[in-house]
C-alpha positions in Angstrom: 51.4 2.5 -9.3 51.7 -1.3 -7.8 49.8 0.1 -4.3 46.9 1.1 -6.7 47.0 -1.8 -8.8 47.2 -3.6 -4.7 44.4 -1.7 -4.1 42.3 -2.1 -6.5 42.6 -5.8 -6.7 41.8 -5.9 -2.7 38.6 -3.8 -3.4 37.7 -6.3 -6.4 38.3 -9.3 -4.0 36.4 -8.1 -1.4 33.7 -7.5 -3.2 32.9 -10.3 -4.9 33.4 -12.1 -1.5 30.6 -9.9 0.0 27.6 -11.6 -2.7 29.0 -14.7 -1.9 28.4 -14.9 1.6 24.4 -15.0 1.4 24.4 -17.0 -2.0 22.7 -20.3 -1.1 19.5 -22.3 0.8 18.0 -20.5 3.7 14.9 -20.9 5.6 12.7 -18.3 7.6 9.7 -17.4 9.6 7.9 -14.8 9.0 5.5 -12.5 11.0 3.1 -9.2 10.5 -0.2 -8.5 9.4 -2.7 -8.4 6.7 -4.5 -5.2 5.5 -7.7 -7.3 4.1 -10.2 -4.6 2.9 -13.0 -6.0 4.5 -11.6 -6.4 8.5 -8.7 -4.7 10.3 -5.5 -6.0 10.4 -5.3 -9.7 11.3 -2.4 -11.8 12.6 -0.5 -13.0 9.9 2.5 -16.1 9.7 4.4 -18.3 7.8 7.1 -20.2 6.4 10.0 -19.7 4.0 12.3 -22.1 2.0 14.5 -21.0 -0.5 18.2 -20.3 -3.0 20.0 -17.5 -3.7 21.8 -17.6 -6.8 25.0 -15.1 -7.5 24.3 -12.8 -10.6 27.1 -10.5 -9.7 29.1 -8.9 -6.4 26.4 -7.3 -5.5 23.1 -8.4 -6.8 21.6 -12.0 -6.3 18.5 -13.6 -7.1 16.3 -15.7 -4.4 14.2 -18.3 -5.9 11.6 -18.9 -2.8 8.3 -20.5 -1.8 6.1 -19.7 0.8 3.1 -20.9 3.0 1.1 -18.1 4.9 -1.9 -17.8 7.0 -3.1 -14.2 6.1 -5.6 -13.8 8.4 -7.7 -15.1 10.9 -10.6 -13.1 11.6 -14.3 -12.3 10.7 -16.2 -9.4 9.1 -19.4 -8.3 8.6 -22.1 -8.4 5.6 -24.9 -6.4 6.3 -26.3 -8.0 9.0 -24.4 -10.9 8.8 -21.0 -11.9 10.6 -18.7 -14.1 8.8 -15.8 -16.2 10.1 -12.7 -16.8 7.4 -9.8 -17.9 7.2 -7.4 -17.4 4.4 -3.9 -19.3 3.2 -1.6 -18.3 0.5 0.9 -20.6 -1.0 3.5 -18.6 -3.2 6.4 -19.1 -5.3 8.5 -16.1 -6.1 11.3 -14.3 -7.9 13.6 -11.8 -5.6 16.1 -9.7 -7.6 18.6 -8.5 -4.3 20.8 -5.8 -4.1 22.8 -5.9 -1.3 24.8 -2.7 -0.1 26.8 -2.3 3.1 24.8 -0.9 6.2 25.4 0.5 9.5 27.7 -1.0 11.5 29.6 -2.6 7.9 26.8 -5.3 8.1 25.6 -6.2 5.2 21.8 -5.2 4.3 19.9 -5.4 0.9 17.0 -4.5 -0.6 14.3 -6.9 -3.0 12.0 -6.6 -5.4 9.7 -9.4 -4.9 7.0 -10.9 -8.2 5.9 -14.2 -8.3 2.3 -16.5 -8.3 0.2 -17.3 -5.5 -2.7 -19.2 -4.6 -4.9 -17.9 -2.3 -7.9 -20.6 -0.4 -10.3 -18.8 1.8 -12.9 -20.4 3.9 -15.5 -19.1 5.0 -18.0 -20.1 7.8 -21.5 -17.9 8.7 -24.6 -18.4 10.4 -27.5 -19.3 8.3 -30.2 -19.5 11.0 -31.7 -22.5 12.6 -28.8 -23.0 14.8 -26.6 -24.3 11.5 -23.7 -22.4 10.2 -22.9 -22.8 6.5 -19.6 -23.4 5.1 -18.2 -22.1 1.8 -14.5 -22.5 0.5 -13.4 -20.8 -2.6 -9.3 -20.1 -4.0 -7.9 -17.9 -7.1 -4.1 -18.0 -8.6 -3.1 -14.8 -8.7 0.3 -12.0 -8.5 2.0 -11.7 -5.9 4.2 -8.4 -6.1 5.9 -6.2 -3.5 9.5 -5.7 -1.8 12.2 -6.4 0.9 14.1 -4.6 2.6 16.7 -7.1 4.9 20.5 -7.3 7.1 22.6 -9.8 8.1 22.9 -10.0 11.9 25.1 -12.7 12.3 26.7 -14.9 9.4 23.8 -17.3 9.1 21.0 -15.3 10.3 19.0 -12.1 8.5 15.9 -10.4 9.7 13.5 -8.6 7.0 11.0 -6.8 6.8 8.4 -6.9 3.7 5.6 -5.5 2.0 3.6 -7.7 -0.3 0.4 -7.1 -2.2 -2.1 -9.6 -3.7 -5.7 -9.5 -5.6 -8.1 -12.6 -5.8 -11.0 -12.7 -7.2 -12.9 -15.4 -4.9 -16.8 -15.7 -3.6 -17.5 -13.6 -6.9 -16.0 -10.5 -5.8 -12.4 -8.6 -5.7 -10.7 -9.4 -2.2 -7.4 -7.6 -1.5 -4.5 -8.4 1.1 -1.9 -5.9 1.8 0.6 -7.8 4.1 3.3 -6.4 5.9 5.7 -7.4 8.7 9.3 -9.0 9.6 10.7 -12.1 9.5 14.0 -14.0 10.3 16.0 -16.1 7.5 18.4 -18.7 8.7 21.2 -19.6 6.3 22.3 -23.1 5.5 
């Protein structure tokens, strides 16, 4: 009876120990691409700050902001070829459940919801030799998920799928944006 009551006081211990370990600030990079309905797939980056609180052993919440340049690119409107360039600023809420993974590393997967602001600029010829120059932004939902493991005791890589809708330049505009990243643990 005492080994169990051993044993099941290890496996409590243990446990809670495991949340711990990635509660906290961290900061990331983060790479991939953008699915923007009107062009294929541009280069996407950005930056990451952000806390993860302790809710219980095994789930914790991530409180994070973002900067990304979702794409870089141009597209075409009839006849016309336009140049953009698009930024989102987010801040968002990530519910974590973290789970042991291969190898016994730690791994967990997110839920991610949260606001965004999206600026696009946009930059065409008009003729004449000029090119005209139109900027437009929408606050908007950001939603999608995580899926992440802990290489080393500071450092995570991720991968993520994120979806956003802005209505900008009097039309719907849609980003699907997928890709990795690396988080570094303070």
């Amino acid at each position: 009876m005492k080994s169990r009551i051993v044993l099941l006081l290890a496996t409590l211990l243990s446990t809670s120990a495991f949340a711990s370990s990635v509660a906290g600030p961290y900061a990331g990079l983060k790479f991939g691409f953008t699915d923007y309905h009107k062009t294929t797939l541009p280069l996407q980056y950005g930056l990451t700050a952000g806390y993860a609180f302790d809710i219980n052993p095994r789930v914790t919440m991530g409180i994070e902001l973002n900067a990304t340049e979702l794409g870089d690119s141009l597209f075409f409107k009839g006849f016309r070829s336009i140049n953009y360039k698009t930024y989102s600023y987010s801040a968002a809420l990530k519910p974590k459940y973290h789970f042991l993974a291969l190898g016994y590393q730690p791994g967990y997967v997110a839920a991610v919801i949260g606001v965004s602001r999206i600026e696009e600029s946009r930059k065409y010829y008009v003729g004449g030799g000029e090119y005209q120059k139109d900027r437009d932004h929408d606050t908007t939902g950001i939603y999608g998920f995580e899926v992440g493991r802990e290489v080393t005791a500071n450092f995570d890589i991720i991968g993520y799928f994120n979806y956003q809708k802005a209505n900008m330049f009097g039309e719907n505009n849609y980003y699907h944006s997928y890709g990795f990243g690396i988080n570094y643990r303070f």
